[in-house]
N, C-alpha and C positions, 0 to 999 in steps of 0.2 A: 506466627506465620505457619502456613499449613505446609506439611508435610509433602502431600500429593501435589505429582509432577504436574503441569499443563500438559494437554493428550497432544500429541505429533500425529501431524499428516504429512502425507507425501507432496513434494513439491513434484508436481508434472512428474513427466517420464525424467525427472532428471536423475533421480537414483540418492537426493537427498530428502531427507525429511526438515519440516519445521513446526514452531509452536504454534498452534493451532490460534492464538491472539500474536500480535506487535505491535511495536510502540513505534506511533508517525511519526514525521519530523516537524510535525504544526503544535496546538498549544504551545506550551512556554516557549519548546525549542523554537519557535520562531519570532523568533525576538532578538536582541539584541542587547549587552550587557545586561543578561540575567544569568551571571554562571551558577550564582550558588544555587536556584530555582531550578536550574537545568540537570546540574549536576545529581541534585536531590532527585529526579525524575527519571533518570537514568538507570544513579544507582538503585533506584527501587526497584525498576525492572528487571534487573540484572539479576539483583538478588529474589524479586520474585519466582525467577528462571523464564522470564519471558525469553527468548533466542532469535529474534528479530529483530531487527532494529535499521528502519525507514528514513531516509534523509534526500536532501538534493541543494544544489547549489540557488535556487529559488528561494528556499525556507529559511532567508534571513541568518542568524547565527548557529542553526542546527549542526550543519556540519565542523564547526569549529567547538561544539558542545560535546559532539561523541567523538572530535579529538582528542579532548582534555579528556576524556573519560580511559580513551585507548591508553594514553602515552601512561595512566597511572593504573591500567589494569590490562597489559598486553598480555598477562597467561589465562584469562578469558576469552580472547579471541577464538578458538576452537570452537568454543563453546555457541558462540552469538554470529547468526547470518543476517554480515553486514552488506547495508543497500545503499547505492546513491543513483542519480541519473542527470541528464544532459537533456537540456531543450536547444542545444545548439540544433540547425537546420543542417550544416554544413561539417564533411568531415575534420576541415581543419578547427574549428570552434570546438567539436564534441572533443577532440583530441587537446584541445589547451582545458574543458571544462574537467576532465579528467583528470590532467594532468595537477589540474588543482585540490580536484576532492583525494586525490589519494596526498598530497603533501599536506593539506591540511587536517583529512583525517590520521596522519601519522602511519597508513600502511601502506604495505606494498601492493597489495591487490583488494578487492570488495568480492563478494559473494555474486551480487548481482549486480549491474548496470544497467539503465531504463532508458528508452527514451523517451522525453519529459512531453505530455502534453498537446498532443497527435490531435488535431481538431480539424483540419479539412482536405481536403483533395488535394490543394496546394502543398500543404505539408507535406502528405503524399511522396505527391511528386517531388518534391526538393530531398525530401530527406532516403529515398531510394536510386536517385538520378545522380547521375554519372558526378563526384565529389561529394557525394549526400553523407547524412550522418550516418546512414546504417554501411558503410563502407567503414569509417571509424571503430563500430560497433563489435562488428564480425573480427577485424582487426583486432582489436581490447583482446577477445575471445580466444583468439589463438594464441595470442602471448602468454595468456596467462595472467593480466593487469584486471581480469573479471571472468569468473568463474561462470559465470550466466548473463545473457543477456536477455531484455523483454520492454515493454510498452506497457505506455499509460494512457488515459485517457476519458474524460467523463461528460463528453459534449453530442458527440455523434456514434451512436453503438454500430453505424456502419462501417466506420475509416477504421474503428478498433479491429471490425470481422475483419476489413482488406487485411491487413496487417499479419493476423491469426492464418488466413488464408495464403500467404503469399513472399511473408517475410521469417527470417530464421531464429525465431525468437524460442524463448523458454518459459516466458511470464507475459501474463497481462495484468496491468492495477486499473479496474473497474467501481463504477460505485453500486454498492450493496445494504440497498435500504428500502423500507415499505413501498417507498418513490415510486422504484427501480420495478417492483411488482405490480405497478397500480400501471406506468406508462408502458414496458416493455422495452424490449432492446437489447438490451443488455445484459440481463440475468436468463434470458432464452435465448436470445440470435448464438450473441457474442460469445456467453460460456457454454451453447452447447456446441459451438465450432470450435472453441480452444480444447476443452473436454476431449472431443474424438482424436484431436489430433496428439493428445497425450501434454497440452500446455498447461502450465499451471494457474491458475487464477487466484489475486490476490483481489479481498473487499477494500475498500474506502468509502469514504463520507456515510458509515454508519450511523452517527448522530448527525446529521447535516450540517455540521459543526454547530451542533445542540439546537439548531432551529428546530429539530422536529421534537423535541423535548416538550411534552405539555401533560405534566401532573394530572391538571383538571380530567382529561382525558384518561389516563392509567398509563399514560406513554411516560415510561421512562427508562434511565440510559440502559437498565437490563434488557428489559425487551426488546426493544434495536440491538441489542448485542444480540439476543438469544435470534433475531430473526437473522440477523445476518449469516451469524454462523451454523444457520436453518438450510441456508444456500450449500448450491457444493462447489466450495473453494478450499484450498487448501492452507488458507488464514487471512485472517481480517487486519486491518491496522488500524490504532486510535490513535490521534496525537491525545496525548494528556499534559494537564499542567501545573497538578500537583498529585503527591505520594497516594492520597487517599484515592485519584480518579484509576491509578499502575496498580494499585490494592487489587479494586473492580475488574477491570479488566483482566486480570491474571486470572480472579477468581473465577468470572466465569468462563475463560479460559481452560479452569478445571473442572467445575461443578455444572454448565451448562445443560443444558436438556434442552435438545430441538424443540420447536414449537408442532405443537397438532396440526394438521389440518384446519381445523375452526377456528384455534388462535391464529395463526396467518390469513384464516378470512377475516375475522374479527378485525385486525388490525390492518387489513388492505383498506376495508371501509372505513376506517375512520382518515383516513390518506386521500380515498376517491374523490371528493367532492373540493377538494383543495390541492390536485394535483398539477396544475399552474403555476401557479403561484408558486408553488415549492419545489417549482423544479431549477432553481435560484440558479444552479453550475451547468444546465444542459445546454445555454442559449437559448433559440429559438425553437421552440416546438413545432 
């Protein structure tokens, strides 16, 4: 195992830092009766020194994965910024989905809290209007039941900007992939309005969950790592689903080198002419 640390960035204006990679709460962890597989994928990160770690009540057995993992290594905790989030709409829902992931992940409080999955105007409106979740949210915040709160979202890079614009967030989880540079949106609107305002931006669907994986072409999962973390965000998340994919990631995690100029044009063109199609998570264009 290599010695050298994964580099830390700064998380937003928050005044903490993170591992410049983390491990998603998809691949294995999203599954169900795979502990040993889960386990195994955990523990690699952990000990890789990855210091992230990505979950939500949506991804199947995950959160009940990095319980088992807390309950047998709680003098870690310092060390690893834990995440979970809520697609409840409504503050009494966010407030039972909570109330769940912190008894099932075995703590008393999470790093960050999200909320899950922000797709239209409606949303919007429900989850800022009078009983909405972002009442829940703020609430967590003061208690001290979540250290940070922030938004996700990979459908509309505008409801993301409302959000950045207008809500009291810390974080936004965005997708950050050749995609995202080829249609727009999202890696210009959305991160240069969270950016000024000092919020932290997290990548997703790096490999488009390996759809954009193609050999033939020279795409592979390095190069979507190395473009993502080309981006300026202050860390990417992979779900992984076995030891060898938490190796990868960690490493370049350490040893990455941004891409040129010409290699991100290089690799926007081989994305442009099949940007449709592969926009599989956005809905409708």
């Amino acid at each position: 195992m290599s010695t050298t640390q994964i580099k830390t960035l700064p998380f937003g204006k928050t005044g903490r830092n993170v591992t410049a990679v983390g491990l998603g709460g998809e691949g294995v962890l999203r599954t169900c009766g795979e502990e040993a597989r889960a386990a195994a994928v955990i523990e690699e990160a952990a000990a890789s020194g990855i210091g992230y770690f990505d979950t939500a009540p949506a991804y199947s057995g995950s959160e009940g994965y990095y319980g088992a993992f807390w309950r047998s290594h709680p003098e870690r905790r310092g060390r690893i910024f834990q995440t979970s989030k809520s697609a409840a709409r409504t503050a009494g829902g966010a407030r039972a989905d909570l109330d769940r992931t912190l008894g099932t992940l075995g703590l008393d409080h999470i790093d960050l809290w999200q909320i899950h999955d922000v797709r239209t105007r409606q949303d919007l409106r429900e989850i800022e209007g009078p009983g909405g979740a972002l009442e829940a949210f703020t609430e967590a915040k003061e208690v001290g039941r979540t250290e940070l709160i922030g938004v996700t979202g990979h459908h509309d890079p505008s409801i993301i900007t409302y959000a950045v614009e207008n809500w009291p967030v810390d974080s936004i989880l965005i997708p950050a992939n050749p995609l995202e540079g080829v249609i727009g949106g999202f890696l210009d609107g959305t991160l240069a309005a969270a950016k000024e305002r000092g919020i932290a931006v997290i990548g997703m669907k790096v490999l488009g969950g390996s759809h954009y994986l193609n050999p033939k072409a020279g795409i592979g999962p390095e190069l979507l790592l190395r473009y993502a973390l080309t981006q300026d965000v202050s860390l990417i998340i992979v779900g992984c689903s076995t030891s060898e994919e938490v190796r990868l990631l960690a490493q370049m995690g350490r040893e990455a080198e941004p891409l040129s100029s010409e290699e991100e044009e290089k690799l926007l063109a081989l994305f442009r002419p099949y940007a449709r199609r592969l926009a599989f998570y956005r809905g409708v264009l």
